[in-house]
ZADO-1210 file (C-alpha; in nm, 4 decimals, padded with zeros to 6 digits):
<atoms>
<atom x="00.0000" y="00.0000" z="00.0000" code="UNK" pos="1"/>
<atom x="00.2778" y="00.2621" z="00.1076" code="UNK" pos="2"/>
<atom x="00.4798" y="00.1612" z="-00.2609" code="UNK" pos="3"/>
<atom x="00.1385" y="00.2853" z="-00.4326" code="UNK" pos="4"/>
<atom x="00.0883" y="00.6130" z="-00.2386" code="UNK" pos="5"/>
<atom x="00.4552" y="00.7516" z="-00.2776" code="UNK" pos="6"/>
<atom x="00.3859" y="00.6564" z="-00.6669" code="UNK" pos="7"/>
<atom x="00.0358" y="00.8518" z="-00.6808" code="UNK" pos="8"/>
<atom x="00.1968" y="01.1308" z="-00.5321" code="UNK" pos="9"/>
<atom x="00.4988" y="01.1596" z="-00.7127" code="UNK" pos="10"/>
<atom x="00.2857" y="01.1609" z="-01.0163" code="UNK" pos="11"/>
<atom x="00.0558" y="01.4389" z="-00.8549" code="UNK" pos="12"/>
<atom x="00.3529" y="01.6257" z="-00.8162" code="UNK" pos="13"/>
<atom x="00.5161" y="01.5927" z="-01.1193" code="UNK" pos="14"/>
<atom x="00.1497" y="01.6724" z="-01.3123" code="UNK" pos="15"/>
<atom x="00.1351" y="02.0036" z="-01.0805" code="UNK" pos="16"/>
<atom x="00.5294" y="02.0971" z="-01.1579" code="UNK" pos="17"/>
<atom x="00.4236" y="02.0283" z="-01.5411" code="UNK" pos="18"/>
<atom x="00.1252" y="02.2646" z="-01.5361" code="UNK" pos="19"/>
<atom x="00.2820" y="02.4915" z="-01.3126" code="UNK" pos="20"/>
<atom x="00.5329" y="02.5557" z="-01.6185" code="UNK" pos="21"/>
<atom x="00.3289" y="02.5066" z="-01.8879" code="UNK" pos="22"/>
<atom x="00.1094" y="02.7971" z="-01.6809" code="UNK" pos="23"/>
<atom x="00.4203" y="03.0255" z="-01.6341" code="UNK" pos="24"/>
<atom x="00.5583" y="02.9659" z="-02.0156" code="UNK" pos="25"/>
<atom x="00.4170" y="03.2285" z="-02.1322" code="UNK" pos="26"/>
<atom x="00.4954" y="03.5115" z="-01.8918" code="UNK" pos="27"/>
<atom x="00.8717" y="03.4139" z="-01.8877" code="UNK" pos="28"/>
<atom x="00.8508" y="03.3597" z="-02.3018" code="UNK" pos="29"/>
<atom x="00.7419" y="03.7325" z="-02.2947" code="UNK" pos="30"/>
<atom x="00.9716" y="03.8469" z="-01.9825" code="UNK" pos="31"/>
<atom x="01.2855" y="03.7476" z="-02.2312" code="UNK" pos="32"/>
<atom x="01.1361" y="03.8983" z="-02.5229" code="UNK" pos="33"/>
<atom x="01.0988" y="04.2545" z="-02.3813" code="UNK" pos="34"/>
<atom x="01.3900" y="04.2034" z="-02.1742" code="UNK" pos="35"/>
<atom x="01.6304" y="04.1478" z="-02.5496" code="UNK" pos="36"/>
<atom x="01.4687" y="04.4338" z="-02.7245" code="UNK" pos="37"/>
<atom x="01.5354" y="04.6468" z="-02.4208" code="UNK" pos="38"/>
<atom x="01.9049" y="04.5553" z="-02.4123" code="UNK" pos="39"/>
<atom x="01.9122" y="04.6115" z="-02.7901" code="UNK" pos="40"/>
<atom x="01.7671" y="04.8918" z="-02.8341" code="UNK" pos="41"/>
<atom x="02.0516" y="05.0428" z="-02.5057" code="UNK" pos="42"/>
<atom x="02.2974" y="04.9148" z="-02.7145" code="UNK" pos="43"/>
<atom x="02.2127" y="05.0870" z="-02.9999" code="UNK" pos="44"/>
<atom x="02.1836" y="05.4528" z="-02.8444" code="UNK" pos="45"/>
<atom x="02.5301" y="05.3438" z="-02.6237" code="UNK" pos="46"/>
<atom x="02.7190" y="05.2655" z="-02.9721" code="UNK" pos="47"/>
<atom x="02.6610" y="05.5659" z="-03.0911" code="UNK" pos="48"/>
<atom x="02.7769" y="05.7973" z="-02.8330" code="UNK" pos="49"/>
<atom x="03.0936" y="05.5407" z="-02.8203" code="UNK" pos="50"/>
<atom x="03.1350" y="05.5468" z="-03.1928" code="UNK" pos="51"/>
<atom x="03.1614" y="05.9474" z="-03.1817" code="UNK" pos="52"/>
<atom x="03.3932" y="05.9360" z="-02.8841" code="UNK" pos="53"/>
<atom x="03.6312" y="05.6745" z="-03.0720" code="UNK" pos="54"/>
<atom x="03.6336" y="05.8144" z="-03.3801" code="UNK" pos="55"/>
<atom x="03.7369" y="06.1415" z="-03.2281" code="UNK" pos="56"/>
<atom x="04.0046" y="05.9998" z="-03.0291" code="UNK" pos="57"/>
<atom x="04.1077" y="05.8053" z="-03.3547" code="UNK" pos="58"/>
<atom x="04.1066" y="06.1244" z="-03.5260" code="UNK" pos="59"/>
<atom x="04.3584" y="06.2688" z="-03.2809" code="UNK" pos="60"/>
<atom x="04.6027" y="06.0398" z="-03.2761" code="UNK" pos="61"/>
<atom x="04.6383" y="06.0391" z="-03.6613" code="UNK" pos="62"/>
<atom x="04.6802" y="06.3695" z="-03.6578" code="UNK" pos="63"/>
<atom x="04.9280" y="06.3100" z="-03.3970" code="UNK" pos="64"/>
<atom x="05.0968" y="06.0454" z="-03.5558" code="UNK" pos="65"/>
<atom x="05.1491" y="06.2041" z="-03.8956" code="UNK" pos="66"/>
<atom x="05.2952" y="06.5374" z="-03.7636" code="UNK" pos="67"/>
<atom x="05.5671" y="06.2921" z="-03.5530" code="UNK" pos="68"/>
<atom x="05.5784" y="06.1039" z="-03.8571" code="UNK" pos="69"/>
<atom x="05.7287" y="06.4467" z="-04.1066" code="UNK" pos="70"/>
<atom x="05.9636" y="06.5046" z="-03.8314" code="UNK" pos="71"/>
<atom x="06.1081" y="06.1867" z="-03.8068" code="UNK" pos="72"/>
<atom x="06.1877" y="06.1692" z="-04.2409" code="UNK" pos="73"/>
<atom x="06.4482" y="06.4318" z="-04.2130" code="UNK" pos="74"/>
<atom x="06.6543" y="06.2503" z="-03.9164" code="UNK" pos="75"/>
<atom x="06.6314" y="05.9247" z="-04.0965" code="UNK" pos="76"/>
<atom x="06.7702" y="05.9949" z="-04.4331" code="UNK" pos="77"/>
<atom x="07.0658" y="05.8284" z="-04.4521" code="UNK" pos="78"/>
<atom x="07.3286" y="05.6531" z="-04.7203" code="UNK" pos="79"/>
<atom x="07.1234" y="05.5274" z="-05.0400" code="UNK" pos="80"/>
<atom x="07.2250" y="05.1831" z="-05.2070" code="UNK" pos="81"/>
<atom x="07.1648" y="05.1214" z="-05.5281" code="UNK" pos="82"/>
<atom x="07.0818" y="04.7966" z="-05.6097" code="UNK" pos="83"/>
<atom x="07.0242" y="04.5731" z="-05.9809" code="UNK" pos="84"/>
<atom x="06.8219" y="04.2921" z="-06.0346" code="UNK" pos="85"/>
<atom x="06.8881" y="04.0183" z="-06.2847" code="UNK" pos="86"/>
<atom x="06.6209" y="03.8329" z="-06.4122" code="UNK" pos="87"/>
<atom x="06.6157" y="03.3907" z="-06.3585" code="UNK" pos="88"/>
<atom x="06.4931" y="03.2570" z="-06.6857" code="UNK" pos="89"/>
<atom x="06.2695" y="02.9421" z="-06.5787" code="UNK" pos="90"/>
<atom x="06.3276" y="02.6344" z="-06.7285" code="UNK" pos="91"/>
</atoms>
């Protein structure tokens, strides 16, 4: 007799935890959905204020870099070697 009853109520319980899901699908199926579009639609607004922030800094440096860049060709000139190149005939 005690074999049967743990049997009948595992299979209560596991009916209830079933339907308590099945119940709650839903809700949590729509929870996620709002919850994506509300991260994407952050991330959109966030990239741009980051992409005008990078592309500013980006802008800096090159113009950094390049005016290094004309000082640094006068110091760097140095002996010039001439060099010829013979053509290999394939076989």
């Amino acid at each position: 007799m005690r074999g049967n009853f743990e049997k009948i109520v595992y299979f209560i319980g596991g009916v209830c935890i079933i339907a308590l899901i099945l119940f709650l699908f839903p809700y949590i199926l729509l929870f996620g959905v709002i919850a994506y579009l509300l991260i994407k639609v952050i991330a959109f607004f966030n990239k741009d204020k980051a992409y005008t922030k990078t592309s500013q800094v980006k802008n800096n440096e090159y113009t950094t870099y390049k005016s290094n860049e004309d000082e640094d060709e006068d110091e760097d000139i140095g002996e010039i070697i001439d060099v010829e190149y013979e053509e290999v005939d394939k076989k």
